[in-house]
C-alpha positions as CSV (number, residue, x, y, z in Angstrom):
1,X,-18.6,18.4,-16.4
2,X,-16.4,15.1,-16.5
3,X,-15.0,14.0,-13.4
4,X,-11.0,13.3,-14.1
5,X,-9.7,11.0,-12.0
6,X,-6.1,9.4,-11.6
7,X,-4.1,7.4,-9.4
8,X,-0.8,6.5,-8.8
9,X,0.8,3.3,-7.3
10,X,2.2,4.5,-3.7
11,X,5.1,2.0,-4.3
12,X,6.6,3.0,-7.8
13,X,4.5,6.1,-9.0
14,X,3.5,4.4,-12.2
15,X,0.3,6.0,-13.4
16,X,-3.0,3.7,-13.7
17,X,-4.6,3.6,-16.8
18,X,-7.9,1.9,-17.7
19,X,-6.7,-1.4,-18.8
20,X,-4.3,-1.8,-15.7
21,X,-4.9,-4.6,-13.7
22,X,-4.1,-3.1,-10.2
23,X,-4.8,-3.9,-6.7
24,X,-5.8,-2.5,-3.8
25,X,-3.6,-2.9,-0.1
26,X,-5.3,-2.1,3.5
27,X,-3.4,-1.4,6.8
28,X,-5.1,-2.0,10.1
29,X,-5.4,-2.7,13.7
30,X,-6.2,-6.3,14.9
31,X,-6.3,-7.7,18.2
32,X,-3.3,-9.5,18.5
33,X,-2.4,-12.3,21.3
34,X,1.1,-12.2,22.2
35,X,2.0,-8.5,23.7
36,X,5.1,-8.4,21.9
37,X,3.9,-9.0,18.0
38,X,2.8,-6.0,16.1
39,X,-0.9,-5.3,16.3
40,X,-1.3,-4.7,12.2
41,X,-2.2,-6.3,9.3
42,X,-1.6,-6.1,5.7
43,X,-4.4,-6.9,3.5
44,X,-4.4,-7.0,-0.6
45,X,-7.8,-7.1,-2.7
46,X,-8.5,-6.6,-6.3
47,X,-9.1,-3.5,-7.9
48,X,-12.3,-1.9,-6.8
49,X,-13.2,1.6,-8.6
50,X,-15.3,2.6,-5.9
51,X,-13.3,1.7,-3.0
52,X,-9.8,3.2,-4.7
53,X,-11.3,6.5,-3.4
54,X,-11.1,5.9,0.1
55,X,-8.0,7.6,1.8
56,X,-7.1,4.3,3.6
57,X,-6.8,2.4,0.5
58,X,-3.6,2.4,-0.9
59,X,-3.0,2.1,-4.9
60,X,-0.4,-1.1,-5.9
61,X,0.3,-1.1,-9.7
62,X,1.0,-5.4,-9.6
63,X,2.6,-8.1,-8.5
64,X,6.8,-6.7,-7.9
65,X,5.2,-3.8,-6.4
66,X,2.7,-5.5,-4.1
67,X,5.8,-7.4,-3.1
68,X,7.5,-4.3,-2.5
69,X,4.7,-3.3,-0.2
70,X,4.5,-6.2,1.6
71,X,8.4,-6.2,2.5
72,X,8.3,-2.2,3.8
73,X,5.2,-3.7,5.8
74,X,7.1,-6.5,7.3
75,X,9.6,-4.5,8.0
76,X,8.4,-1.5,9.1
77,X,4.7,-1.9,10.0
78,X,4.1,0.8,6.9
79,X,4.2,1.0,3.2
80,X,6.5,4.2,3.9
81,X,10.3,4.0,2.1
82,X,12.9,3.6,4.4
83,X,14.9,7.1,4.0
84,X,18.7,6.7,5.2
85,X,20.3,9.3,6.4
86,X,24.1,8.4,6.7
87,X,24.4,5.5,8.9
88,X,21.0,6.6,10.7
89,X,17.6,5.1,9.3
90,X,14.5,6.9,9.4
């Protein structure tokens, strides 16, 4: 039996096929100095096929979406989309 296997980019959706040239993005605790900065960081790596399977990794389909990723990070300490409800942001 074949093993199918696809991913998606968690920023856009976009599909990865085989010739894509994608990239990987880690989130993660560090020890951080000042009490009042955020203790993550945001780290991008080039496409590895045996480390897109771990759960922490998540799938960026290039360079406007790693951007994208990087300002929901900065933002919000997540890759998560900002959902607004009415004048409330969640």
């Amino acid at each position: 039996m074949a093993w199918d296997e696809s991913f998606t980019c968690d920023i856009c959706g976009k599909m990865k096929l085989e010739s894509n040239h994608w990239w990987m993005v880690t989130l993660g605790d560090v020890f951080c100095f000042e009490a009042d900065q955020p203790p993550k960081h945001f780290s991008i790596v080039p496409w590895n096929a045996s480390e897109s399977r771990n759960e922490d990794v998540h799938h960026i389909c290039g360079e406007g979406c790693a951007t994208k990723a990087l300002e929901r990070f900065m933002s919000t300490g997540t890759l998560a989309k900002e959902v607004h409800l009415g004048s409330m942001h969640v």
